[in-house]
N, C-alpha and C positions, 0 to 999 in steps of 0.2 A: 270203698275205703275201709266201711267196716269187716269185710271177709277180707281183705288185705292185711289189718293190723290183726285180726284173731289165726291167719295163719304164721302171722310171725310170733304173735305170743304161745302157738300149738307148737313153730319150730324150737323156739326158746327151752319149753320148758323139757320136748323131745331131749333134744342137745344136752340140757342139765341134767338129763335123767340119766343118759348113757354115760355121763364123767362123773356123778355119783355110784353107777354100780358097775364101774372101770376095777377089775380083780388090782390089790395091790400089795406088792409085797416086798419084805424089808432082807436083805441077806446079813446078817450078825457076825461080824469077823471076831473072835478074843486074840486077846495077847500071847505074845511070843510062849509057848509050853504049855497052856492054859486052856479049859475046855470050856465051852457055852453053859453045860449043865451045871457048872459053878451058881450057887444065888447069885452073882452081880450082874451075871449076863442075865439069867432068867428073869430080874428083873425088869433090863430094857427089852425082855422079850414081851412082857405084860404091860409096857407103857406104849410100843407100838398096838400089840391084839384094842387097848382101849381108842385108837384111832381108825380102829379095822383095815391097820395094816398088817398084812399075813407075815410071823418072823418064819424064815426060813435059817435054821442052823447050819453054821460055816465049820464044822471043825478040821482042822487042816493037820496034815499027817506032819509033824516039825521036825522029825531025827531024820539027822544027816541031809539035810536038803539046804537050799540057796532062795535068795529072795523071788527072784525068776520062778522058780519052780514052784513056791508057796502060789505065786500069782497066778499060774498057768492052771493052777488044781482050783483055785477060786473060781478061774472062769470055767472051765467044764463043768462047774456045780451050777454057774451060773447061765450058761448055755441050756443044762436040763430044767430050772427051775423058774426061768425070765417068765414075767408077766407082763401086762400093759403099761402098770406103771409100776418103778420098780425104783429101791431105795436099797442106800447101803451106808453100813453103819460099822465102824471098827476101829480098837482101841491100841495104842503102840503099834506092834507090828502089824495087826489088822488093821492100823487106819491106813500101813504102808501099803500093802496090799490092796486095801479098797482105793484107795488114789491113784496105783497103777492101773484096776482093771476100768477105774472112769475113765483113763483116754482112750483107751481101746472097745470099749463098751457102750451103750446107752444106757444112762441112767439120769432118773431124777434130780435127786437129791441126795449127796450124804456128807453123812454126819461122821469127824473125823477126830478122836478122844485121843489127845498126846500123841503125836504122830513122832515117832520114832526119827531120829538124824540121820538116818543111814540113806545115805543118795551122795553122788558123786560130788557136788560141792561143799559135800559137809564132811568129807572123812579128814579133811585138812586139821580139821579144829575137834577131833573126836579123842577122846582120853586114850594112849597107848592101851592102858587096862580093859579098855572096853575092845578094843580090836582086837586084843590077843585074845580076850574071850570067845570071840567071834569064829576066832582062826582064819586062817588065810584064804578058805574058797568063799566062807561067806566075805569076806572082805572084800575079795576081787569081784565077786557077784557086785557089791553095793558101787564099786566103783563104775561099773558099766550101765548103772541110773540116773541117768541125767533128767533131776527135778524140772529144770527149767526147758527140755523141751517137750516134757509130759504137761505141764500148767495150757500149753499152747493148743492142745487138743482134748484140752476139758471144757465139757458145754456144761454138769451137771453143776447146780447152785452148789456151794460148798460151806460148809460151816466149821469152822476148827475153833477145838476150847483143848486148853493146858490151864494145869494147875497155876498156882502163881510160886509155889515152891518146889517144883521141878527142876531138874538139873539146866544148867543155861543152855544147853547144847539142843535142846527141845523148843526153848523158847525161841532160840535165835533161828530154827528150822521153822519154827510156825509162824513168824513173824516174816523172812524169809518167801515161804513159798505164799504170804498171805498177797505179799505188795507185788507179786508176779504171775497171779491166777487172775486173769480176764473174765472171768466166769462172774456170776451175782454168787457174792461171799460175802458171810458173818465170820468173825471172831469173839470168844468170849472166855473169860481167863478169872478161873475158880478160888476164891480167897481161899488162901491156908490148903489147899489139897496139894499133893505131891502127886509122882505119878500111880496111882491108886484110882482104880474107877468105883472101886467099892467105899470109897467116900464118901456121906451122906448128900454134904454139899454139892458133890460130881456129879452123882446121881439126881438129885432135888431139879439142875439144871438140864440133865441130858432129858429130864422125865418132861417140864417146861418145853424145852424145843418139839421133841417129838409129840408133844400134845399141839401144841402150834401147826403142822402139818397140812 
């Protein structure tokens, strides 16, 4: 009995030791035209490094491309750079991005900052001014994403925070894909921030979750 309980306490502690020093690492999507090397990103790149979560930087090539293809270049990044355990983290159009490549991908955990409304049941209720911005091939891209059958094939815990002064079209997307994600999900909605990650509030919390980790 007693070499029986001390080789399960030898397996035990074996077992913790290999999921303590499991490589991990985090990929950093920024916002639509925006690069990582910005301080706001490098910020949450130093609030993962204090969890010895490894950031790997996303910058994504933005002119003249479509939502698809934004996606397709994340995962090739994410094909060379996948670890054991693996996290993803990204803001507006990166959070869109990073939500697309969770159905199609294994991943942990991510964290999804103001996820942008562009998915095929949200172009209904989308400002004409923002579509024509868009133009008509990202528009047609966004129309052939259908949020609600990508929810269906995400296993990764999900966490979505928007401001509380964002436009409504944001809130009613996160609220939206929040009560339609089967997955283990938090939400959590930033007093007074707009869509702005560089807010100290935004940040104070995104810096909380990924300490949580």
């Amino acid at each position: 009995m007693v070499l029986d309980r001390l080789g399960e306490q030898i397996s035990l502690r074996v077992a913790f030791g290999i999921i303590m020093t499991m490589n991990k690492v985090v990929f950093i999507v920024p916002g639509f035209s925006e690069l990582t090397s910005e301080e706001k990103y490098q910020k949450i790149a130093r609030y993962f490094k204090k969890t010895n979560i490894t950031p790997i930087i996303v910058d994504i090539n933005w002119k003249r491309k479509v939502m698809s293809e934004y996606v397709q270049e994340f995962l090739t990044k994410y094909e060379q750079k996948k670890s054991e355990i693996n996290y993803f983290w990204g803001f507006s159009f990166g959070a869109v991005i990073c939500f697309i490549a969770s159905s199609k991908v294994e991943v942990d955990t991510q964290i999804l900052c103001s996820l942008s409304p562009f998915f095929s049941e949200d172009i209904p209720m989308i400002r004409p001014a923002w579509l024509k911005y868009w133009g008509k091939k990202r528009t047609g891209d966004f129309k052939k994403i259908h949020s609600e059958d990508l929810v269906k094939t995400i296993n990764a815990k999900t966490i979505l925070l928007t401001g509380s002064k964002e436009g409504k079209e944001i809130t009613a997307t996160k609220n939206r894909i929040y009560q339609l994600l089967i997955c283990k999900k938090e939400q959590y909605i930033i007093k007074n921030a707009k869509h702005d990650i560089s807010n100290p509030d935004y940040q104070k919390k995104v810096e909380k979750i990924i300490l949580s980790l």
